[in-house]
C-alpha positions in Angstrom: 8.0 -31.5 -8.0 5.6 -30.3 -5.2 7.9 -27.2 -4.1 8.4 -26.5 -7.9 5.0 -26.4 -8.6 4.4 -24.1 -5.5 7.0 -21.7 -6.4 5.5 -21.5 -9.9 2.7 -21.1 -8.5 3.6 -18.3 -6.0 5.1 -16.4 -8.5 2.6 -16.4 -11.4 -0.4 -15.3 -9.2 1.2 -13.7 -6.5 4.0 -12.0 -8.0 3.7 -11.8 -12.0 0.0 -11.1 -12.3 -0.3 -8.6 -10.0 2.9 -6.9 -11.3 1.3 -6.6 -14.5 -1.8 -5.3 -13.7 -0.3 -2.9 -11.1 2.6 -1.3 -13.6 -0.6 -1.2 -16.4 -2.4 1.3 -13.9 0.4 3.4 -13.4 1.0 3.4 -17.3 -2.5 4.8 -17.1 -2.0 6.9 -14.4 0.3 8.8 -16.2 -1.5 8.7 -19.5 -4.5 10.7 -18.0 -2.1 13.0 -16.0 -1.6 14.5 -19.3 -5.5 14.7 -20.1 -6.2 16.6 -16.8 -6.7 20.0 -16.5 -7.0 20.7 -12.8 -3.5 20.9 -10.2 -5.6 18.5 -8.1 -6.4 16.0 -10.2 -3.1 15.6 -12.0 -0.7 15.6 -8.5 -3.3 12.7 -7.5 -2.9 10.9 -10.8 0.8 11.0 -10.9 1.3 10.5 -7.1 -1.2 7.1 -7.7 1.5 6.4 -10.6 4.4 6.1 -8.6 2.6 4.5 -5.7 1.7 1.7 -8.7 5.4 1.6 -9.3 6.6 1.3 -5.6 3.9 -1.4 -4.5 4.9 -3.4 -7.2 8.6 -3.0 -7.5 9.2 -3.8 -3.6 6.8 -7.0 -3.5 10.5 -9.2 -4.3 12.3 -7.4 -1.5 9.9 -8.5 1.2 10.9 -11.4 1.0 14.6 -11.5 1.5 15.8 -11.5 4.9 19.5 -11.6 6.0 22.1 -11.7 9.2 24.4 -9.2 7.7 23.8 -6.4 9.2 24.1 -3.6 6.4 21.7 -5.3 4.5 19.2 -6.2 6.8 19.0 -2.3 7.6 19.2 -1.6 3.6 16.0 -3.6 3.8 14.2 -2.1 6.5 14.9 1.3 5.4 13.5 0.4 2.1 10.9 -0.3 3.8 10.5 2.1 6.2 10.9 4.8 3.6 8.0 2.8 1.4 5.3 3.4 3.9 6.7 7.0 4.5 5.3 7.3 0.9 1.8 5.6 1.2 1.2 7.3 4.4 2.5 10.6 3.2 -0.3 9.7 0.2 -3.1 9.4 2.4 -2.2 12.2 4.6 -2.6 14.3 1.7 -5.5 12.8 0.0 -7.3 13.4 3.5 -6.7 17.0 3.1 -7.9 16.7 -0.5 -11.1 15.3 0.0 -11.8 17.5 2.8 -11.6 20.8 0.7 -14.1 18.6 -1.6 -16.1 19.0 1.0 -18.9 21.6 1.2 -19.9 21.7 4.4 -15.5 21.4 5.0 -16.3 19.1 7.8 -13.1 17.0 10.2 -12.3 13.7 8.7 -11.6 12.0 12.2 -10.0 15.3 13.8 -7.3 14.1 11.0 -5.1 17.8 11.6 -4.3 16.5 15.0 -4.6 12.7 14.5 -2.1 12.9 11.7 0.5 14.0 13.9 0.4 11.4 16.0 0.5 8.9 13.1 3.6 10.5 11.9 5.0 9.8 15.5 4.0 6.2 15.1 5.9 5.7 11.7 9.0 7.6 13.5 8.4 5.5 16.4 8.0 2.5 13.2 11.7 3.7 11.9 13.6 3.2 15.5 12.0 -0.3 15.5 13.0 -1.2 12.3 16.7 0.1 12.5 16.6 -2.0 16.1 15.4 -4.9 15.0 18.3 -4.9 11.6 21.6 -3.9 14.1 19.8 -6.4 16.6 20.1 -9.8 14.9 19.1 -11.9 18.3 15.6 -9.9 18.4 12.8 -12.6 18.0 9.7 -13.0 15.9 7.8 -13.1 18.4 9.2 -9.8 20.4 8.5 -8.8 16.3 5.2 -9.9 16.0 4.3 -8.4 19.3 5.7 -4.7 18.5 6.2 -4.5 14.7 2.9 -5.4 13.6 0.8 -2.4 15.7 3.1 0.0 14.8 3.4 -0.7 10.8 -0.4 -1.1 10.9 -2.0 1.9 13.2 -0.9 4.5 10.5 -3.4 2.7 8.2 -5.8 1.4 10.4 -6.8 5.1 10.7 -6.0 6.1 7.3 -8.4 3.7 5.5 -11.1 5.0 7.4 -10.0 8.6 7.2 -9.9 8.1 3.4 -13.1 6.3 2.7 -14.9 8.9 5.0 -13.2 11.5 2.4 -14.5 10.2 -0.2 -18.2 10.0 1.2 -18.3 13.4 1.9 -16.7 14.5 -1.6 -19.1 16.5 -3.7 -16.3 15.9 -6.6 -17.6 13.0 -8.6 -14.0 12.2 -10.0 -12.2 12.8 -6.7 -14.8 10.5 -5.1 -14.5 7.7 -7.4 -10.8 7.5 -7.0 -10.7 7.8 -3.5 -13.3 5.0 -2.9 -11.0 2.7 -4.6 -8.4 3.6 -3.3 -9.8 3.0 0.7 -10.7 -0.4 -1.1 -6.7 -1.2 -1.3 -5.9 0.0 1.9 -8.4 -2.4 3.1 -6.9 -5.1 1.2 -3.3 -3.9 2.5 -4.8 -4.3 6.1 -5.9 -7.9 5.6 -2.3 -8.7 3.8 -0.9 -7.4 6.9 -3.3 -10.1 9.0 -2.4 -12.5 7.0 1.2 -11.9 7.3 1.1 -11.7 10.9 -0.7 -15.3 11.0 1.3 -17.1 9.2 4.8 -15.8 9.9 4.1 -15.0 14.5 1.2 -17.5 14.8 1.6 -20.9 12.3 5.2 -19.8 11.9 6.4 -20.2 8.6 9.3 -19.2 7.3 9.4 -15.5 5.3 10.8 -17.6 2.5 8.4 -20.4 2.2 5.1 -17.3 3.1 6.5 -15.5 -0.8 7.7 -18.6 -2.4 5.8 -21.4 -1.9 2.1 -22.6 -0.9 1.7 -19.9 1.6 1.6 -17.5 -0.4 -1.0 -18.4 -2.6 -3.6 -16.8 0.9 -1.6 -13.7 -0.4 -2.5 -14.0 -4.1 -6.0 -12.7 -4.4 -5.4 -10.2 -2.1 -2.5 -9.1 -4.4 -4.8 -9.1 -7.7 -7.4 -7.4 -6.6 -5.7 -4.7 -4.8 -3.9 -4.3 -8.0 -6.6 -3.7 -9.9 -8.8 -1.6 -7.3 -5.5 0.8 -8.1 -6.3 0.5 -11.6 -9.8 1.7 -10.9 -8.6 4.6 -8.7 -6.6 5.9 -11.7 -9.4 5.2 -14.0 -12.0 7.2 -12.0 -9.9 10.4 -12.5 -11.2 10.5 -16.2 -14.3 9.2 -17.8 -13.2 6.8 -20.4 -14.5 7.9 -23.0 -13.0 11.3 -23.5 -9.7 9.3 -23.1 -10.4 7.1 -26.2 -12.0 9.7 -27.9 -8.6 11.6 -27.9 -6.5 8.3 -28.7 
C-alpha cells in the first residue's frame, strides 16, 4: 500500500502536474509567437516552446537506467544532447540581452567564458559516452566527476542570464529573462538534490523518480514549470492577447 501510495504520489506531483503546466506554456509560447512582431521576440518565444516541450518530455527518461550497453548510451546521449539545447538557449539569450543593453556592457566576459563552457559540455559528452560503454564505473567516481561538469555550464549561465536581464532596457525581454534565470535556479537546486540523494543518502535512481524521494523533487518541478509559463507570458501583455482572441 505504502509503495503504491508513493508512486501515486510521485507521479501526480512530480510528474503529471508539472507536465501539464509545462506543455500549457509551450501551447502559449507558440500562441504569442504568432502575435509578435519583432525577429527577437518571436525566435525567443518559439525557442522557450520547445524548451517547454523537451523539459517535460525527457523527465520519464531520467529515470531509467540499464546494463545494456546501447541503451544506456541511447540514454546519455539523450541526454547529453538535451543540455546541448538549454545551454545553446542561454548562450544565446546572453547575447540577446546584451544588445538590450544601452550602455552594451560584458555579461561576465560571456564572449570568452562561453567557450570554455562549450568545452565543459564536450568535456560533459566524453563522460557520459564513458560512463554508458563503462558499466563497472561507480556512483561515487559519478558523483565525484559528473555532477561539476553537468552543472558548471549553468552555474555561470543563471547568473549570466539574470545579470541580462538587469541591464535590459527592453521591458518584455526583461520580464522573460528574469523568469527564466528563476528556472535555472530551480534546475540548479534539482541538480543538489539529485546529487544528495543518489552519491550521498544513496538511493536508488528508481526509488529518487518513483517513490517518496521524489516528492523533495516535486515543488521544484511545479514551480519551475510555471516560472516557464511566466517567461512566455512576459513576451506579451495579456491583454492585447485576449483582446485579439
Amino acid at each position: 500500500m505504502s509503495d503504491n501510495l508513493g508512486f501515486a504520489l510521485a507521479v501526480i506531483f512530480g510528474e503529471l502536474l508539472p507536465a501539464a503546466v509545462g506543455f500549457y506554456a509551450a501551447y502559449w509560447a507558440f500562441s504569442i509567437r504568432r502575435e509578435l512582431v519583432g525577429r527577437v521576440y518571436r525566435n525567443h518565444a518559439l525557442w522557450l516552446g520547445v524548451l517547454c516541450i523537451l523539459i517535460e518530455a525527457a523527465k520519464p527518461f531520467q529515470s531509467i537506467s540499464s546494463t545494456n550497453v546501447t541503451i544506456a548510451l541511447l540514454l546519455n546521449l539523450f541526454t547529453i544532447m538535451l543540455l546541448a539545447f538549454v545551454f545553446a538557449f542561454i548562450d544565446s539569450t546572453v547575447v540577446v540581452a546584451r544588445l538590450s543593453d544601452p550602455l552594451f556592457r560584458r555579461i561576465l566576459h560571456w564572449d570568452r567564458l562561453r567557450i570554455a563552457l562549450w568545452c565543459d559540455l564536450g568535456l560533459t559528452a566524453i563522460f557520459f559516452v564513458y560512463t554508458a560503454v563503462s558499466p563497472s564505473f561507480n556512483a561515487s567516481a559519478w558523483a565525484i566527476l559528473g555532477f561539476p561538469l553537468v552543472l558548471l555550464p549553468f552555474v555561470l549561465g543563471a547568473p549570466a542570464v539574470l545579470i541580462g536581464a538587469r541591464r535590459s532596457r527592453d521591458p518584455v525581454l526583461r520580464g522573460s529573462l528574469k523568469w527564466f534565470g528563476a528556472v535555472l535556479l530551480l534546475f540548479l537546486i534539482t541538480v543538489m538534490l539529485s546529487f544528495v540523494e543518489l552519491a550521498v543518502i544513496g538511493i536508488s535512481a528508481y526509488d529518487s523518480y518513483y517513490s517518496y524521494p521524489a516528492l523533495a523533487f516535486a515543488i521544484p518541478a511545479i514551480l519551475g514549470a510555471f516560472f516557464l509559463y511566466r517567461s512566455v507570458m512576459s513576451l506579451v501583455p495579456m491583454k492585447r492577447l485576449l483582446a485579439k482572441s
